[in-house]
Each structure stands twice: as C-alpha cells, then as structure tokens.
One Martini backbone bead per residue (centre of mass of N, CA, C, O) as a GRO file, in nm:
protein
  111
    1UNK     BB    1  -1.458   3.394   1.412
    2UNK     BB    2  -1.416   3.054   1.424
    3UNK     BB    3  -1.682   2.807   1.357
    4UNK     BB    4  -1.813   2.521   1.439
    5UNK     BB    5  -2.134   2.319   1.328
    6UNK     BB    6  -2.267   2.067   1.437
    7UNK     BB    7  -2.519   1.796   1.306
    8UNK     BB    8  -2.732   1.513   1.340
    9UNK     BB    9  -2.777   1.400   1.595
   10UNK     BB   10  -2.887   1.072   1.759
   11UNK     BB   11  -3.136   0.821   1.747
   12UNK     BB   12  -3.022   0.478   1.647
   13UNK     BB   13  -3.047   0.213   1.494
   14UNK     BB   14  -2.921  -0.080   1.441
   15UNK     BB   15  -2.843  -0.029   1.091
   16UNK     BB   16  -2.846   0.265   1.030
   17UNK     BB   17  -2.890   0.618   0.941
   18UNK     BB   18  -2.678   0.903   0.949
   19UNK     BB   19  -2.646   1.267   0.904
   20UNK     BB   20  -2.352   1.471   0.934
   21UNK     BB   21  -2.304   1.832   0.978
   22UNK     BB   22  -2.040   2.085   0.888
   23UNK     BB   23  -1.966   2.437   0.990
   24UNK     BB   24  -1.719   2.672   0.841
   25UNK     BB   25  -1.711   3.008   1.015
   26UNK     BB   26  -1.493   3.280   0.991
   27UNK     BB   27  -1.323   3.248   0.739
   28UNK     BB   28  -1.063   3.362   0.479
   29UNK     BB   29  -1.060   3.023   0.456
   30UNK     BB   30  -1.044   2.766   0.272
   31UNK     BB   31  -1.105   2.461   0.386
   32UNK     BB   32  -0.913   2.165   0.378
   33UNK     BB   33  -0.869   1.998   0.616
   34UNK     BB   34  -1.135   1.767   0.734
   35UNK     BB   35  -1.271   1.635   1.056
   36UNK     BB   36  -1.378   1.331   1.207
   37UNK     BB   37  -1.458   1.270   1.538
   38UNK     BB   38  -1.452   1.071   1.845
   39UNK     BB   39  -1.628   0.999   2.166
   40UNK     BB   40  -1.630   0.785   2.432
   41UNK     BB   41  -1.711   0.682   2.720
   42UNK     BB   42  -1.427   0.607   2.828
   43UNK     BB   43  -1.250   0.713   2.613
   44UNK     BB   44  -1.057   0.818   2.313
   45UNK     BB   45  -0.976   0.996   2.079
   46UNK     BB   46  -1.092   0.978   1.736
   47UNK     BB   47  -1.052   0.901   1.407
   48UNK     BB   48  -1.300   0.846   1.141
   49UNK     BB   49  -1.225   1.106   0.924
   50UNK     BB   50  -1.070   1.260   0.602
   51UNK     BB   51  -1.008   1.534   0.417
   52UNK     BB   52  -0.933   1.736   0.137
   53UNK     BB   53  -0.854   1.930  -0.111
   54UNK     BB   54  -0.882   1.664  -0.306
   55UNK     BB   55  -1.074   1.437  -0.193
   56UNK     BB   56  -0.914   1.275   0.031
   57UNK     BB   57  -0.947   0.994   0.202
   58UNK     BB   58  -1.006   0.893   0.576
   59UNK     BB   59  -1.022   0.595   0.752
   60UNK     BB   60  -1.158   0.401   0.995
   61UNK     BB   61  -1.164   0.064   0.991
   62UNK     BB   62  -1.446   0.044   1.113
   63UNK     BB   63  -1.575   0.264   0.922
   64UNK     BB   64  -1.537   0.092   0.654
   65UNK     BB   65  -1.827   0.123   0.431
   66UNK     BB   66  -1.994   0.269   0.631
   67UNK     BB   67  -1.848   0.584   0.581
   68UNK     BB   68  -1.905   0.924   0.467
   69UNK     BB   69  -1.721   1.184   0.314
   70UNK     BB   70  -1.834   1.486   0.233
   71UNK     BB   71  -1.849   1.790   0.068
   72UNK     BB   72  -2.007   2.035   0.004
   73UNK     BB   73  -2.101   2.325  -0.208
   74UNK     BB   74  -1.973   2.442   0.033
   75UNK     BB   75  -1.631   2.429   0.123
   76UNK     BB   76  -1.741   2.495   0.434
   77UNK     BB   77  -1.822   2.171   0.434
   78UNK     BB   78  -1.914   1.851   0.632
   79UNK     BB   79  -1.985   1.536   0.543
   80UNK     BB   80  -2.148   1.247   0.740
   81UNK     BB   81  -2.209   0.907   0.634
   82UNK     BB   82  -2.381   0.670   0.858
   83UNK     BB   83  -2.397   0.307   0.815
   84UNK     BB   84  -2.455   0.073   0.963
   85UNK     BB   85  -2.500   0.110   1.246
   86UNK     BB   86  -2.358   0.066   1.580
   87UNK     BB   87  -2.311   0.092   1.881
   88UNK     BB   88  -2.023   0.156   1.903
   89UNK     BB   89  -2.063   0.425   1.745
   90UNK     BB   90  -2.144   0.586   2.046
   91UNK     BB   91  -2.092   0.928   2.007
   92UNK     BB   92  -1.912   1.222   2.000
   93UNK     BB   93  -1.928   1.429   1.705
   94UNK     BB   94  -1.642   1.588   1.603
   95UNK     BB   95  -1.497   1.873   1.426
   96UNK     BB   96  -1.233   1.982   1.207
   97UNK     BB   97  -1.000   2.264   1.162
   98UNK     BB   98  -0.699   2.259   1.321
   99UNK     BB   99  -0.758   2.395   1.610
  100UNK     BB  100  -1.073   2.341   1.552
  101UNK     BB  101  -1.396   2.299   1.701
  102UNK     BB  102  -1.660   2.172   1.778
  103UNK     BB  103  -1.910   2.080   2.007
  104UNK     BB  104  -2.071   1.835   1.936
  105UNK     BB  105  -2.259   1.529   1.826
  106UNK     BB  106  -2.498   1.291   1.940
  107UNK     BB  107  -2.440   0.963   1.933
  108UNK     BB  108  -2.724   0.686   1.923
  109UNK     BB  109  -2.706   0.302   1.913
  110UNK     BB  110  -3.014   0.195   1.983
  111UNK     BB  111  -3.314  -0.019   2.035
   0.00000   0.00000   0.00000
C-alpha cells in the first residue's frame, strides 16, 4: 500500500523558513514526477511545486526565489524548503505522486 507521509509544518514568522519533507513508501517504483500542493481556507487547491525524474523543477511563480523542491538521498523523498516566508503562504501542505496523496502537514505564518 502506497503512503505519502509529509512533515515539517507549523508556525513560523513572517520572513522565516521552515523545511517540508515527503516520504513515498509502499511502491515497488521509483517515483518520478513529485509535487507540493498547498491549499488555503476558502481557497482551492493549487500546485506549489514540481520536480521529475530528471529533476526539472516547477514553482507557482508566487513562491519563485522563495521556495525550493529537492528530493533526498533516497528517491523516494522531496523536500520543499521554503524562506521568506509570508502569511499569504499560511495553508496545509500536502505531497503528490500520480493519484496518492499524503495527509498534508500545516504551514501558519504569523508574527
């Protein structure tokens, strides 16, 4: 059974940084494309970030410069680190690989 299991979330000032990490276990493959969802109250789910398999990377251009997706030694991992962070940033953080999702792990960015 495949399980995404996102960590890292919680409460950071404005202008901090804080590192989300992802593992993807239960899969007799290696994932390729991985990605950070993020999704606000009252808002809709949007894509954060995206790495692939030769590790071609995609950002929402809000968190451009600011936010960087990289997978672990063990490729079975992504990590988002993510600075200057600002409260529009405040949302829960959830991992993707094809249709699985992990529970996602809450960012709050308040002073």
């Amino acid at each position: 059974q495949v399980q995404l299991v996102e960590s890292g979330g919680g409460l950071v000032q404005p202008g901090g940084s804080l590192r989300l990490s992802c593992v993807v276990s239960g899969s007799a493959y290696s994932p390729s494309v991985l990605g950070w969802y993020r999704q606000a109250p009252g808002k809709q789910r949007e894509q954060v970030a995206r790495i692939d398999g030769n590790d071609n990377t995609y950002y929402l251009d809000s968190v451009k410069g600011r936010f960087t997706i990289s997978r672990g030694n063990a490729k079975n991992t992504v990590d988002l680190q993510m600075n200057s962070v600002k409260p529009e940033d405040t949302a829960t953080y959830s991992c993707n690989w094809l249709h699985y999702w992990g529970q996602g792990t809450q960012v709050i960015v308040s002073s």
